[in-house]
mmCIF file of the N, C-alpha and C atoms, coordinates in Angstrom:
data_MODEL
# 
_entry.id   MODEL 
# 
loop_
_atom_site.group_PDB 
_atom_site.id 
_atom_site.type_symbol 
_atom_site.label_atom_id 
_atom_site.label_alt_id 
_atom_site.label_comp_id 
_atom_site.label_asym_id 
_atom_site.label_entity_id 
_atom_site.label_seq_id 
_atom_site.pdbx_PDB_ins_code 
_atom_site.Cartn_x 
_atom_site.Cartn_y 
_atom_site.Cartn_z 
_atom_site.occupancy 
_atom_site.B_iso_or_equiv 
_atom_site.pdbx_formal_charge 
_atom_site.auth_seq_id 
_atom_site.auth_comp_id 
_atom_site.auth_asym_id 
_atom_site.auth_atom_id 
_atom_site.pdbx_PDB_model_num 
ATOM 1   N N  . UNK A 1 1  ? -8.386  1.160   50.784 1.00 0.00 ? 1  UNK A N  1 
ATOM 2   C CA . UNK A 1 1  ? -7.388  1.141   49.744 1.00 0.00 ? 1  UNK A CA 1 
ATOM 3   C C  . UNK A 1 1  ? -8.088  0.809   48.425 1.00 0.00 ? 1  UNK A C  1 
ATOM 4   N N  . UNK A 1 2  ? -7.945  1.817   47.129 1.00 0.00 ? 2  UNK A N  1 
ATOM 5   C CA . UNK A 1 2  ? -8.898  1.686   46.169 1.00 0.00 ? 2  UNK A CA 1 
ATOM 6   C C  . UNK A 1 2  ? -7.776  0.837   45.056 1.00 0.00 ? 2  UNK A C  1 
ATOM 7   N N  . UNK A 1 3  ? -8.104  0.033   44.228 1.00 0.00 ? 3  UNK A N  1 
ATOM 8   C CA . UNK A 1 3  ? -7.168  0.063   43.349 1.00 0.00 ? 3  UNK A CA 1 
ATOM 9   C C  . UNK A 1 3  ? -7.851  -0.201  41.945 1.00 0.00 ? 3  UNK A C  1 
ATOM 10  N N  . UNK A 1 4  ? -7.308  0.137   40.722 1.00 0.00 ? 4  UNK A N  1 
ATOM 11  C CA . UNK A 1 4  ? -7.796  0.491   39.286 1.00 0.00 ? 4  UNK A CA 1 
ATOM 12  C C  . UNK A 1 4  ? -6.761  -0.422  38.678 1.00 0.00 ? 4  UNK A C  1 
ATOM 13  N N  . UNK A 1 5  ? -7.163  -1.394  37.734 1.00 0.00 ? 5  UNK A N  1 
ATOM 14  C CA . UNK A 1 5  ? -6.809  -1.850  36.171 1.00 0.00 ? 5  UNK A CA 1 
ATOM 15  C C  . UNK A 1 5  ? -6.220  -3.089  36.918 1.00 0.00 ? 5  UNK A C  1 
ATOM 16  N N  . UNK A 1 6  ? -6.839  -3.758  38.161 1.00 0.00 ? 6  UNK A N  1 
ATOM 17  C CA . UNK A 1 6  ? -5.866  -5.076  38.117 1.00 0.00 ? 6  UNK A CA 1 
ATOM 18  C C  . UNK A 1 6  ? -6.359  -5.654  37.402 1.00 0.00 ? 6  UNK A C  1 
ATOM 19  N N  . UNK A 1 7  ? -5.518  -6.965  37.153 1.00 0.00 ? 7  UNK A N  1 
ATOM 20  C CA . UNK A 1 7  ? -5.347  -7.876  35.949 1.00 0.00 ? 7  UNK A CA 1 
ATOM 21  C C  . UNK A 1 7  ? -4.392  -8.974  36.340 1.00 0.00 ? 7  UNK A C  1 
ATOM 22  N N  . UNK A 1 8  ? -4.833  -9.912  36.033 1.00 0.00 ? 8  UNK A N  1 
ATOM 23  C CA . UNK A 1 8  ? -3.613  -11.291 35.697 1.00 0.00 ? 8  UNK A CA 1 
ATOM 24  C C  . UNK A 1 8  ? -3.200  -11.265 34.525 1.00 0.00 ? 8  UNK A C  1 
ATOM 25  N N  . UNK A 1 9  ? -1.462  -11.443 34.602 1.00 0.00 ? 9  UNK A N  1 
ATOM 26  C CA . UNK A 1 9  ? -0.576  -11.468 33.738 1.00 0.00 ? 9  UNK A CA 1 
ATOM 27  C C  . UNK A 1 9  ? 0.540   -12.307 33.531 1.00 0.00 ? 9  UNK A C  1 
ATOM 28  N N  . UNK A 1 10 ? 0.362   -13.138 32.650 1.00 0.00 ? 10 UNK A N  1 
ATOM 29  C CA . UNK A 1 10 ? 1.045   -13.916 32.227 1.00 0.00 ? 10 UNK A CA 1 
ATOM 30  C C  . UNK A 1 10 ? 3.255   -13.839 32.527 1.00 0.00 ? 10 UNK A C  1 
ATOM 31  N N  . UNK A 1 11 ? 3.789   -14.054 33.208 1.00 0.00 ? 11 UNK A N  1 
ATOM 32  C CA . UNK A 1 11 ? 5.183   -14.044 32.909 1.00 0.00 ? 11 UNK A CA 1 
ATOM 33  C C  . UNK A 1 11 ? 6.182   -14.835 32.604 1.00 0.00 ? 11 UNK A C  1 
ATOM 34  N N  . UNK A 1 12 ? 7.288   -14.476 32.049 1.00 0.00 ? 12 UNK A N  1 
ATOM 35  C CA . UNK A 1 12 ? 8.581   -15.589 31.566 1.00 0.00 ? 12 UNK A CA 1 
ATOM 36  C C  . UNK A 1 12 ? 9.469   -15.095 32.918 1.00 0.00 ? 12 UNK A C  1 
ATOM 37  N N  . UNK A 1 13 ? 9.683   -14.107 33.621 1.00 0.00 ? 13 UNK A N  1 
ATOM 38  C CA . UNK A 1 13 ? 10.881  -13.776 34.282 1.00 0.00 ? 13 UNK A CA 1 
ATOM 39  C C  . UNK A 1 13 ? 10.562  -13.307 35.452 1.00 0.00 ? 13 UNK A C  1 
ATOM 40  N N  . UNK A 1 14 ? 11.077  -13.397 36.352 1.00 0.00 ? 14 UNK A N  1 
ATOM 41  C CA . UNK A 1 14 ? 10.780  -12.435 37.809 1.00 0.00 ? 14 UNK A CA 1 
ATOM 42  C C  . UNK A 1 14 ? 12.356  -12.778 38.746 1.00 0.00 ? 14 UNK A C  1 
ATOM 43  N N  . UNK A 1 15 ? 12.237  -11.918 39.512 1.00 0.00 ? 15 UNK A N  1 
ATOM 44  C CA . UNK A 1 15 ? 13.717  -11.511 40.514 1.00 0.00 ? 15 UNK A CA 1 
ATOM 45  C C  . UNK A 1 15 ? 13.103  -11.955 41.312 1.00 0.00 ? 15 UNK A C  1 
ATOM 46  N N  . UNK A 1 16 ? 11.519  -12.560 41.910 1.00 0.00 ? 16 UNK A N  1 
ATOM 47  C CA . UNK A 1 16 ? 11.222  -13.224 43.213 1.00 0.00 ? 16 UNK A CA 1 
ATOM 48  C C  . UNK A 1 16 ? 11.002  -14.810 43.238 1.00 0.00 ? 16 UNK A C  1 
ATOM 49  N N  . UNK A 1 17 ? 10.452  -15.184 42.163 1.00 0.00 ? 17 UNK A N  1 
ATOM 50  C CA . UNK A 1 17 ? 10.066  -16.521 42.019 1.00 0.00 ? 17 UNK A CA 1 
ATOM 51  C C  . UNK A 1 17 ? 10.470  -17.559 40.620 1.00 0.00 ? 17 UNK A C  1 
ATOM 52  N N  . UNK A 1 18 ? 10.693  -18.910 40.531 1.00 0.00 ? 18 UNK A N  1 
ATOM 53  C CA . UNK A 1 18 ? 11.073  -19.149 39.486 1.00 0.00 ? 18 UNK A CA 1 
ATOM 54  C C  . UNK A 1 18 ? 9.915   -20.294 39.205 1.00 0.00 ? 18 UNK A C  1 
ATOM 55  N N  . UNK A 1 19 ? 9.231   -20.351 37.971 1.00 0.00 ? 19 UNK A N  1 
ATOM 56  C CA . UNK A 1 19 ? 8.110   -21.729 37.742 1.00 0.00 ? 19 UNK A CA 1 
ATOM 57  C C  . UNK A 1 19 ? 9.179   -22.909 37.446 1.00 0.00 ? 19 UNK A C  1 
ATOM 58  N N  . UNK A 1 20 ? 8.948   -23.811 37.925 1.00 0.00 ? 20 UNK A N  1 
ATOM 59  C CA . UNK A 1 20 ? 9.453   -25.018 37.730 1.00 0.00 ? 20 UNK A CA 1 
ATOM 60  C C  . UNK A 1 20 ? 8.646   -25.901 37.175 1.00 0.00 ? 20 UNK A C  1 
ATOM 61  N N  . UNK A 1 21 ? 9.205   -26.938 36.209 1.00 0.00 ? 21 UNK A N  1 
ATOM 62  C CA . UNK A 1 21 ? 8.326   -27.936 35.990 1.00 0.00 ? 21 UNK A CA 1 
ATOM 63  C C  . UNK A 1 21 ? 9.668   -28.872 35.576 1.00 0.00 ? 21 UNK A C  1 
ATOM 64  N N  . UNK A 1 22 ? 9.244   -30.510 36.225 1.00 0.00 ? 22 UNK A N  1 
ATOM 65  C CA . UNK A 1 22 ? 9.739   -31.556 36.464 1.00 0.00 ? 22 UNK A CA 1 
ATOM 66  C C  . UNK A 1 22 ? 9.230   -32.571 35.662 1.00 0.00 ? 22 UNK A C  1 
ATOM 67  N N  . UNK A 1 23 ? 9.361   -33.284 34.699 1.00 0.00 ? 23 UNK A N  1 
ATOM 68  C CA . UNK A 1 23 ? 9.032   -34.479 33.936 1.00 0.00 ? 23 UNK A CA 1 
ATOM 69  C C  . UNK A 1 23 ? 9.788   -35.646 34.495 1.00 0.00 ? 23 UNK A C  1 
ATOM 70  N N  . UNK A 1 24 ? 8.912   -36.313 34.475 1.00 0.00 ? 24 UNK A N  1 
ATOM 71  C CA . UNK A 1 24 ? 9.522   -37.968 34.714 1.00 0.00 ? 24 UNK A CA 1 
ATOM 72  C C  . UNK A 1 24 ? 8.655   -38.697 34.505 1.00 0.00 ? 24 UNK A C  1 
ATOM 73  N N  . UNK A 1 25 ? 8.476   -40.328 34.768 1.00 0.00 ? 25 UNK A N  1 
ATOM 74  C CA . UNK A 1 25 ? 8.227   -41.490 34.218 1.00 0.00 ? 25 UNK A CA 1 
ATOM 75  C C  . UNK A 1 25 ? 7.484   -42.033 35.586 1.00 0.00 ? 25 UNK A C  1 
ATOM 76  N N  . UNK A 1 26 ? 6.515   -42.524 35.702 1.00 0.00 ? 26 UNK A N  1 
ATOM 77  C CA . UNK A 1 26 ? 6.029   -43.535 36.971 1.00 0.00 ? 26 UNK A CA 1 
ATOM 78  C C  . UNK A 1 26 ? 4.788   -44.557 36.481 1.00 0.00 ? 26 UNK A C  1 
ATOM 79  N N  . UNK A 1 27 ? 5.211   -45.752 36.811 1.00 0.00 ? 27 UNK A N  1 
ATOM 80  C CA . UNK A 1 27 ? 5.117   -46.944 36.439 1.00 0.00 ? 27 UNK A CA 1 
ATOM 81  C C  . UNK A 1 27 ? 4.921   -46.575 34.789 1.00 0.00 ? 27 UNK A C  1 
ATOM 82  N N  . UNK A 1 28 ? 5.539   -46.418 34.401 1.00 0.00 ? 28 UNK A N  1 
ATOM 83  C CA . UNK A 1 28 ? 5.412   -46.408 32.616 1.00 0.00 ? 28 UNK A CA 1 
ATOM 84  C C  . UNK A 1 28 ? 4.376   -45.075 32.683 1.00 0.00 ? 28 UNK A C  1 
ATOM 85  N N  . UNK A 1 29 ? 3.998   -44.483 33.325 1.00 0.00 ? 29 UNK A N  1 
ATOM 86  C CA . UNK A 1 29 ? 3.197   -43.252 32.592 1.00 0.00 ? 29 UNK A CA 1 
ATOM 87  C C  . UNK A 1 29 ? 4.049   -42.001 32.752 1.00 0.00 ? 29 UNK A C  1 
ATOM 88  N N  . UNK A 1 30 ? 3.996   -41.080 31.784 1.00 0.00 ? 30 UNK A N  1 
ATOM 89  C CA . UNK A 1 30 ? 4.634   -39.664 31.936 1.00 0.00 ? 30 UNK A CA 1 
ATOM 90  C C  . UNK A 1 30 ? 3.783   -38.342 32.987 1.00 0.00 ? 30 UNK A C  1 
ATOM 91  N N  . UNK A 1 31 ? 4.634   -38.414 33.629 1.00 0.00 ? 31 UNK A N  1 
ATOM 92  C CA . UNK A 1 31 ? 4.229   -36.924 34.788 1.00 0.00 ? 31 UNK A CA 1 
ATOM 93  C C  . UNK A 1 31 ? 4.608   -35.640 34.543 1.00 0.00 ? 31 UNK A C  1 
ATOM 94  N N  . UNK A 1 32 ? 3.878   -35.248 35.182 1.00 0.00 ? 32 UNK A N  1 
ATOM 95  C CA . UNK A 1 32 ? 4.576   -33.819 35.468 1.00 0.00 ? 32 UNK A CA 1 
ATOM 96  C C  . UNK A 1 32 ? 4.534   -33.287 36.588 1.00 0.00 ? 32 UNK A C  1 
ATOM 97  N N  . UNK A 1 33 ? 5.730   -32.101 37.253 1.00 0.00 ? 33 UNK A N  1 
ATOM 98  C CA . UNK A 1 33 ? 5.282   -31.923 38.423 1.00 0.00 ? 33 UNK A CA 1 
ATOM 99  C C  . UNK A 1 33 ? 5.694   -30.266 38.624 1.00 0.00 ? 33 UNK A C  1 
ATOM 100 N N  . UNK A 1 34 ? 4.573   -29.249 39.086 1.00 0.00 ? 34 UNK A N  1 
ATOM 101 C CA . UNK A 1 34 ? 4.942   -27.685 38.612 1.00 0.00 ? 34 UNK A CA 1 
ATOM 102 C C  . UNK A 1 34 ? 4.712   -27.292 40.091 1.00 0.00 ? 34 UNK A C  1 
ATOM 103 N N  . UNK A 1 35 ? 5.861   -26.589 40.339 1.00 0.00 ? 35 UNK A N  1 
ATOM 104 C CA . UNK A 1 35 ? 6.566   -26.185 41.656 1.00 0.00 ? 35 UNK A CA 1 
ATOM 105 C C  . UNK A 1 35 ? 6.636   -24.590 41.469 1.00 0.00 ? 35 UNK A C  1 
ATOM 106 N N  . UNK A 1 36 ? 7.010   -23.645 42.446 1.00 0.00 ? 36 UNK A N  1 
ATOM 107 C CA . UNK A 1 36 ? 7.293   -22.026 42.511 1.00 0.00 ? 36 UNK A CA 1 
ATOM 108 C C  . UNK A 1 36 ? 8.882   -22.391 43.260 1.00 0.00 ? 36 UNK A C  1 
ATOM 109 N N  . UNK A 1 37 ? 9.795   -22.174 43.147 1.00 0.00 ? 37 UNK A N  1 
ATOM 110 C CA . UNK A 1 37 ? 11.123  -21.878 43.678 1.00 0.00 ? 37 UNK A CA 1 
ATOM 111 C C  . UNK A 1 37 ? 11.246  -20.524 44.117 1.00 0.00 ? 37 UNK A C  1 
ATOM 112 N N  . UNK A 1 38 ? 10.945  -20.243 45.132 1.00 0.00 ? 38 UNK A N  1 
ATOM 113 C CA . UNK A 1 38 ? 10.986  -19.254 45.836 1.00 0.00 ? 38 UNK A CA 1 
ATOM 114 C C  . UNK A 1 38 ? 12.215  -18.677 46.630 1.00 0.00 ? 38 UNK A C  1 
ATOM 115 N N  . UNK A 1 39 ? 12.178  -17.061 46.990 1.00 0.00 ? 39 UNK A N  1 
ATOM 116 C CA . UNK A 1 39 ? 13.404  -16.742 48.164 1.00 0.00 ? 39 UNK A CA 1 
ATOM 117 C C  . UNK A 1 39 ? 12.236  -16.800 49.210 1.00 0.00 ? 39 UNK A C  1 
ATOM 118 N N  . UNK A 1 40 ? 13.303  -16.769 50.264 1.00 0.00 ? 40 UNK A N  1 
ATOM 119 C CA . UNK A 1 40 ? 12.721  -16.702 51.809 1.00 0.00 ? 40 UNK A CA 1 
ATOM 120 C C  . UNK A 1 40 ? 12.025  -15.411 52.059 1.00 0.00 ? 40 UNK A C  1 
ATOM 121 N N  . UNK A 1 41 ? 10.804  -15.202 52.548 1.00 0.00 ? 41 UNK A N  1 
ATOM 122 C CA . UNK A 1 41 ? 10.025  -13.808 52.634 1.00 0.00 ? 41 UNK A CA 1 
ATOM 123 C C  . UNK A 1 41 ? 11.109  -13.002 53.114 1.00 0.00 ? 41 UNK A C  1 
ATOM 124 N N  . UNK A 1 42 ? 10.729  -11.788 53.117 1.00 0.00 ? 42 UNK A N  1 
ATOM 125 C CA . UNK A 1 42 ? 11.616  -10.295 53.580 1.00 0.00 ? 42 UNK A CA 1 
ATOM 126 C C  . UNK A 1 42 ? 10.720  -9.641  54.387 1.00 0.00 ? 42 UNK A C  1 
ATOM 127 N N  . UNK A 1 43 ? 11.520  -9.424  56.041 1.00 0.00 ? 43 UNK A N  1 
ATOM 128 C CA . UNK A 1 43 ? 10.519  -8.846  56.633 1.00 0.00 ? 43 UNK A CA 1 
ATOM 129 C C  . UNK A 1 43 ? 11.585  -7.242  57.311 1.00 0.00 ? 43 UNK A C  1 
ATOM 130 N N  . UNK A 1 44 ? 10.676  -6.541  57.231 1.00 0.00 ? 44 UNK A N  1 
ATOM 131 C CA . UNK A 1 44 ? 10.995  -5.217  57.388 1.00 0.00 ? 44 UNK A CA 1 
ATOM 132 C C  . UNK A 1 44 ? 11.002  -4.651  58.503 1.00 0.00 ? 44 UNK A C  1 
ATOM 133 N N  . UNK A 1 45 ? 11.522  -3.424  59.760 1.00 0.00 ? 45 UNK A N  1 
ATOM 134 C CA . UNK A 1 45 ? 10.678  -3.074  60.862 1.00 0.00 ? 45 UNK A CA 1 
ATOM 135 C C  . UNK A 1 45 ? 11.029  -1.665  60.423 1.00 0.00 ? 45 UNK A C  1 
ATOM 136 N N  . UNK A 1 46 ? 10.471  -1.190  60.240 1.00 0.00 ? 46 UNK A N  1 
ATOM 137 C CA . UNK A 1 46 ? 10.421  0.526   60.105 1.00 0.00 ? 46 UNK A CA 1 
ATOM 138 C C  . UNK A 1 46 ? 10.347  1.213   61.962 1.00 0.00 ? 46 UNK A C  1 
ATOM 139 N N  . UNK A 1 47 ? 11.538  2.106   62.229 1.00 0.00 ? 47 UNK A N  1 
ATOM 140 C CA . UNK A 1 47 ? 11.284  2.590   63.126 1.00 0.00 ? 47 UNK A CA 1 
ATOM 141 C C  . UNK A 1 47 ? 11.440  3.958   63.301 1.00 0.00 ? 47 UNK A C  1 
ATOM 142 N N  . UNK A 1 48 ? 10.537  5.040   63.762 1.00 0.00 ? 48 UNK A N  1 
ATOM 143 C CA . UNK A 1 48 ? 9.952   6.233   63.621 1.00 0.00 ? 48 UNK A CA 1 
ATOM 144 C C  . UNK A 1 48 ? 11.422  6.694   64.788 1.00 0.00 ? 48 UNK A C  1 
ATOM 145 N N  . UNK A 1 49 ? 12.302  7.761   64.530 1.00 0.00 ? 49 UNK A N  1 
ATOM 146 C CA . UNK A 1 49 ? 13.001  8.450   65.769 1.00 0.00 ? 49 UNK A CA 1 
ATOM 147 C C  . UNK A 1 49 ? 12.600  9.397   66.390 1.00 0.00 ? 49 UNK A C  1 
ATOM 148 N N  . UNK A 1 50 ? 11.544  9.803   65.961 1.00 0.00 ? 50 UNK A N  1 
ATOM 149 C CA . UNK A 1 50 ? 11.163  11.060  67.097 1.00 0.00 ? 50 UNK A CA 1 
ATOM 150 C C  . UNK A 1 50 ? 10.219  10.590  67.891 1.00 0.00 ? 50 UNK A C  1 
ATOM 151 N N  . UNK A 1 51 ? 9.664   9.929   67.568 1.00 0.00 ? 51 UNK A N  1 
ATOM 152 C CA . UNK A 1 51 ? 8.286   8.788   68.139 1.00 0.00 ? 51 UNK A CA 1 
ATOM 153 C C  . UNK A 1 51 ? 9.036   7.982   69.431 1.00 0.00 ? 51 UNK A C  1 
ATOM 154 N N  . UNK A 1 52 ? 10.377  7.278   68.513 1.00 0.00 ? 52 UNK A N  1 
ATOM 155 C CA . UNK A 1 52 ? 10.756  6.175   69.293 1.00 0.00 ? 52 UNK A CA 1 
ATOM 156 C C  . UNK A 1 52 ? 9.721   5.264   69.209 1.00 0.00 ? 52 UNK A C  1 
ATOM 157 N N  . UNK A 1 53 ? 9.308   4.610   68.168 1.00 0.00 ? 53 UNK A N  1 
ATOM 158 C CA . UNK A 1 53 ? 8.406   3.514   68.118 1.00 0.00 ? 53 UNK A CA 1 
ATOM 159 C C  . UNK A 1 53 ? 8.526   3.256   66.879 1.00 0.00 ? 53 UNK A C  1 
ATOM 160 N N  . UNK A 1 54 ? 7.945   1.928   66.418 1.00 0.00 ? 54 UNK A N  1 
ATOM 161 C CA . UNK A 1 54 ? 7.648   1.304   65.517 1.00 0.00 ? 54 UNK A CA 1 
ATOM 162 C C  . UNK A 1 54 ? 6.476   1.499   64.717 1.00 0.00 ? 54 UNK A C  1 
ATOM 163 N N  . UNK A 1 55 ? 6.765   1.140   63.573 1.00 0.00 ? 55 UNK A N  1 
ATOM 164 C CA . UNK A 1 55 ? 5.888   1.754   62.666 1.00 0.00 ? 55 UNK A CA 1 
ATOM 165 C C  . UNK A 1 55 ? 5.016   0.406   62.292 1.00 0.00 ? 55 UNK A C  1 
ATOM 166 N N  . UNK A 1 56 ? 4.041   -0.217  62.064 1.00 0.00 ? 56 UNK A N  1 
ATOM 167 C CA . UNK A 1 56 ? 3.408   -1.201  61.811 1.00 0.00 ? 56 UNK A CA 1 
ATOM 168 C C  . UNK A 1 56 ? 2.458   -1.007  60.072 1.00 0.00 ? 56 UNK A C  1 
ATOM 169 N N  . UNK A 1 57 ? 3.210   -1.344  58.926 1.00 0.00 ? 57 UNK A N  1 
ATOM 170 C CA . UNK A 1 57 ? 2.133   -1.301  57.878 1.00 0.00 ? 57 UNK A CA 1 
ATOM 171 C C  . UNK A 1 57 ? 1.324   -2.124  57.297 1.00 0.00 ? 57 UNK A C  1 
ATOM 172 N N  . UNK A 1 58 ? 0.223   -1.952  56.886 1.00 0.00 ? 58 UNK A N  1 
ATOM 173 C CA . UNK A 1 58 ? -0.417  -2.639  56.378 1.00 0.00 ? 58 UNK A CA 1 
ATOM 174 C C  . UNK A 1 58 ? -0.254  -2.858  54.976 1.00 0.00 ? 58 UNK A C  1 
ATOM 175 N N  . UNK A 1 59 ? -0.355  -3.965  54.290 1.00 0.00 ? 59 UNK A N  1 
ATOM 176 C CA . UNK A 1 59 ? -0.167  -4.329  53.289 1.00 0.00 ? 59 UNK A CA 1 
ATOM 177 C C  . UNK A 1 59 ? -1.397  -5.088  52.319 1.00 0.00 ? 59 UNK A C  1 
ATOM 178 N N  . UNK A 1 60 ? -1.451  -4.597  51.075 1.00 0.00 ? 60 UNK A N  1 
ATOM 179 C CA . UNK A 1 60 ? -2.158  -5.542  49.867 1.00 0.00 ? 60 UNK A CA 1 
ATOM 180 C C  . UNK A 1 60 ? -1.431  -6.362  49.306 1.00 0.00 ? 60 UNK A C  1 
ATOM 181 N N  . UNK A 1 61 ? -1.565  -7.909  49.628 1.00 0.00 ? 61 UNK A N  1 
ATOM 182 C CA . UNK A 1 61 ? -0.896  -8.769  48.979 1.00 0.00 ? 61 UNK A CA 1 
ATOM 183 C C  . UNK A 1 61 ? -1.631  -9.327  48.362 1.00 0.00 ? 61 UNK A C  1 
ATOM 184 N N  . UNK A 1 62 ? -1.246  -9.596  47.592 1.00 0.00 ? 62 UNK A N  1 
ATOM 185 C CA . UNK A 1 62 ? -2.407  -9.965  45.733 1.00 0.00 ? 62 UNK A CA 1 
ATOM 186 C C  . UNK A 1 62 ? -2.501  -11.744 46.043 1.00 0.00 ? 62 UNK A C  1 
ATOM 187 N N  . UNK A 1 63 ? -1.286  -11.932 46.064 1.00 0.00 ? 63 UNK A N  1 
ATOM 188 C CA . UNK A 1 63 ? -1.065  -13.502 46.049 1.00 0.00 ? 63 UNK A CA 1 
ATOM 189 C C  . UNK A 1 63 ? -2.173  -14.083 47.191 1.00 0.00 ? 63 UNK A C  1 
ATOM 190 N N  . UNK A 1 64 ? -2.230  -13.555 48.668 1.00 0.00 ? 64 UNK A N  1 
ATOM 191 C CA . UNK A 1 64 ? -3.143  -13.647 49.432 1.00 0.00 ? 64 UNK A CA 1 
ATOM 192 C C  . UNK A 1 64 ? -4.687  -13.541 49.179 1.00 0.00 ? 64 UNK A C  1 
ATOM 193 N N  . UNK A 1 65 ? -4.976  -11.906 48.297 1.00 0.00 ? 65 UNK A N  1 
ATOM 194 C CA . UNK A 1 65 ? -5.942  -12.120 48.143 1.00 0.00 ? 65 UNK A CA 1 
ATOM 195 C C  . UNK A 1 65 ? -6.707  -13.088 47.063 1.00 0.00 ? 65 UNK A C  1 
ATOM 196 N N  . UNK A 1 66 ? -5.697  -13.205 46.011 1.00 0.00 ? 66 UNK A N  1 
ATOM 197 C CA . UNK A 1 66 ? -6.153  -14.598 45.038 1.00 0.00 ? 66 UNK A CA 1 
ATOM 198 C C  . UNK A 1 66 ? -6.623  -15.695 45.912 1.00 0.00 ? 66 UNK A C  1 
ATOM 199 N N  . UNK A 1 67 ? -6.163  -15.469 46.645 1.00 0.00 ? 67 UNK A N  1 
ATOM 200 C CA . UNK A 1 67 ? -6.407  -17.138 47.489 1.00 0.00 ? 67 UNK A CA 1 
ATOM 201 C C  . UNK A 1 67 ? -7.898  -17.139 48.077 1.00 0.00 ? 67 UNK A C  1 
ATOM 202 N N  . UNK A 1 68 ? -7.948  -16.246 48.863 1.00 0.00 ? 68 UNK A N  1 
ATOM 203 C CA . UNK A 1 68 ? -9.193  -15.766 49.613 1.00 0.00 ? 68 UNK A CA 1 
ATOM 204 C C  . UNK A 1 68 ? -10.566 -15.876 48.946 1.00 0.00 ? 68 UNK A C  1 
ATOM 205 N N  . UNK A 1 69 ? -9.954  -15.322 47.654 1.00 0.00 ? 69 UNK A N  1 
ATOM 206 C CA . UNK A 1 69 ? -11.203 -14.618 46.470 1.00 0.00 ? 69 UNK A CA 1 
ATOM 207 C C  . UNK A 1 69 ? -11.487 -16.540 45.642 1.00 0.00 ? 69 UNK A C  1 
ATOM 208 N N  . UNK A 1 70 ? -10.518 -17.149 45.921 1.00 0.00 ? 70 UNK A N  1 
ATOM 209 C CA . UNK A 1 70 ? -10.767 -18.723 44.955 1.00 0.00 ? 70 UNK A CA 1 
ATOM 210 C C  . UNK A 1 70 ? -10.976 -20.112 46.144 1.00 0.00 ? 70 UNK A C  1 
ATOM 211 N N  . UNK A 1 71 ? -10.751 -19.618 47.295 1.00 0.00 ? 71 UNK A N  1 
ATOM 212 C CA . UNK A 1 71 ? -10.798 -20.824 48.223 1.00 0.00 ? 71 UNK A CA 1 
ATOM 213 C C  . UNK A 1 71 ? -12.359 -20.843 48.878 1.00 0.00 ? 71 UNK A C  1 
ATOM 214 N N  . UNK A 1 72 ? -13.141 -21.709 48.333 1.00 0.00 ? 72 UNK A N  1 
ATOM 215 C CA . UNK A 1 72 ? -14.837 -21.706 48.442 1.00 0.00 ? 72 UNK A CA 1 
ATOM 216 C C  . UNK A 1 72 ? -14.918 -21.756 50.053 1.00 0.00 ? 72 UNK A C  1 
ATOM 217 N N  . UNK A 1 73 ? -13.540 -22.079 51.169 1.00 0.00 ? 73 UNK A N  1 
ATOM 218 C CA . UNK A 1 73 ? -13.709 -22.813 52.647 1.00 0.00 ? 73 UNK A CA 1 
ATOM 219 C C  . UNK A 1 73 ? -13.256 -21.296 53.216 1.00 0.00 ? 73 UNK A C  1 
ATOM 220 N N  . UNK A 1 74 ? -12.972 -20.409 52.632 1.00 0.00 ? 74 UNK A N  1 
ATOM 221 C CA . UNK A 1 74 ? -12.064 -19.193 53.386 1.00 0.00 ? 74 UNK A CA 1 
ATOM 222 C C  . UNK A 1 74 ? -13.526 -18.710 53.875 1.00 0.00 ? 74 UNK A C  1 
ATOM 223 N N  . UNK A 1 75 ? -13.126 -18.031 55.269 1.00 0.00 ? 75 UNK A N  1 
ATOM 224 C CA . UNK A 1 75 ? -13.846 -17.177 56.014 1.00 0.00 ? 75 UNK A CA 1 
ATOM 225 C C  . UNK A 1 75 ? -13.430 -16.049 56.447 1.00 0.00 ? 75 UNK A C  1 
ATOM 226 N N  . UNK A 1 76 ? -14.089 -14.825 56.324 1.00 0.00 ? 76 UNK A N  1 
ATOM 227 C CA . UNK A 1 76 ? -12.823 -13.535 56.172 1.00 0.00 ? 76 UNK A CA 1 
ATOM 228 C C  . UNK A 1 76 ? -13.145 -13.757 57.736 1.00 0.00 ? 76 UNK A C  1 
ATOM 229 N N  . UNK A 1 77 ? -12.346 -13.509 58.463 1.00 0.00 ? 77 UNK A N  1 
ATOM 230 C CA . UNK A 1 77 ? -12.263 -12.713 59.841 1.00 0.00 ? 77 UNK A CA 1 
ATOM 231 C C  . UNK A 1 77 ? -11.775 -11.333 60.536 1.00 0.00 ? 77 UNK A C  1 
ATOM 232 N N  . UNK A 1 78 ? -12.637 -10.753 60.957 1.00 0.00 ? 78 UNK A N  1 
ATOM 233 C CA . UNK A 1 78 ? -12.731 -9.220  60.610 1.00 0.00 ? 78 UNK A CA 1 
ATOM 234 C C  . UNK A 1 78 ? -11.415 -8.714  62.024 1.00 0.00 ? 78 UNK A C  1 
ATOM 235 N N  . UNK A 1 79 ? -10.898 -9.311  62.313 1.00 0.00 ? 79 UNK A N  1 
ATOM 236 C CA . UNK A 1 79 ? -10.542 -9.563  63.605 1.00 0.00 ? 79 UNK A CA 1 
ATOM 237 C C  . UNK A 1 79 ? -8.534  -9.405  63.124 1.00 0.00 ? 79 UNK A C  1 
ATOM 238 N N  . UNK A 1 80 ? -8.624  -9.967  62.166 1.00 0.00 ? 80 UNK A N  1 
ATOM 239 C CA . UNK A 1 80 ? -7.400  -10.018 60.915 1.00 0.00 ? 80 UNK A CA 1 
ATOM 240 C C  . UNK A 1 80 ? -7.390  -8.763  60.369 1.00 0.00 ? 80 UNK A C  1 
ATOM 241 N N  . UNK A 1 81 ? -5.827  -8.083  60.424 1.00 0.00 ? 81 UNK A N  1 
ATOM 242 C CA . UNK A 1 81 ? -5.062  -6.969  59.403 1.00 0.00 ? 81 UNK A CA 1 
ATOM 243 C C  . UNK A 1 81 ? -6.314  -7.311  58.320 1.00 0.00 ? 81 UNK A C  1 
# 
């Protein structure tokens, strides 16, 4: 799977996730605390009728691979979608 012009991009709005941030006070110092408010994942089953079977896809998830690409302890395992 090839892909061209990714980029990180800054947003104010999305229909999947909301940034949160929480201020408050502990022992006299000011906090902060920045959360994702999320919906519950969406899972799909695609099923083929002439097949009579299930369709299984593979997916590029960005959010995943950010993680992979910044976590110094990740070990790819080739064994894994």
């Amino acid at each position: 799977m090839a892909f061209k012009n990714l980029k990180e991009l800054s947003f104010e709005k999305s229909n999947y996730i909301k940034p949160k941030r929480f201020a408050y006070e502990s022992n006299g110092k000011f906090c902060t605390w920045d959360f994702i408010e999320s919906k519950d994942s969406v899972s799909v089953l695609l099923y083929h009728k002439e097949l009579e079977s299930f369709i299984f896809v593979r997916q590029f998830r960005i959010p995943l691979w950010y993680h992979q690409m910044h976590d110094k302890d990740y070990v790819k395992d080739d064994n894994m979608g």
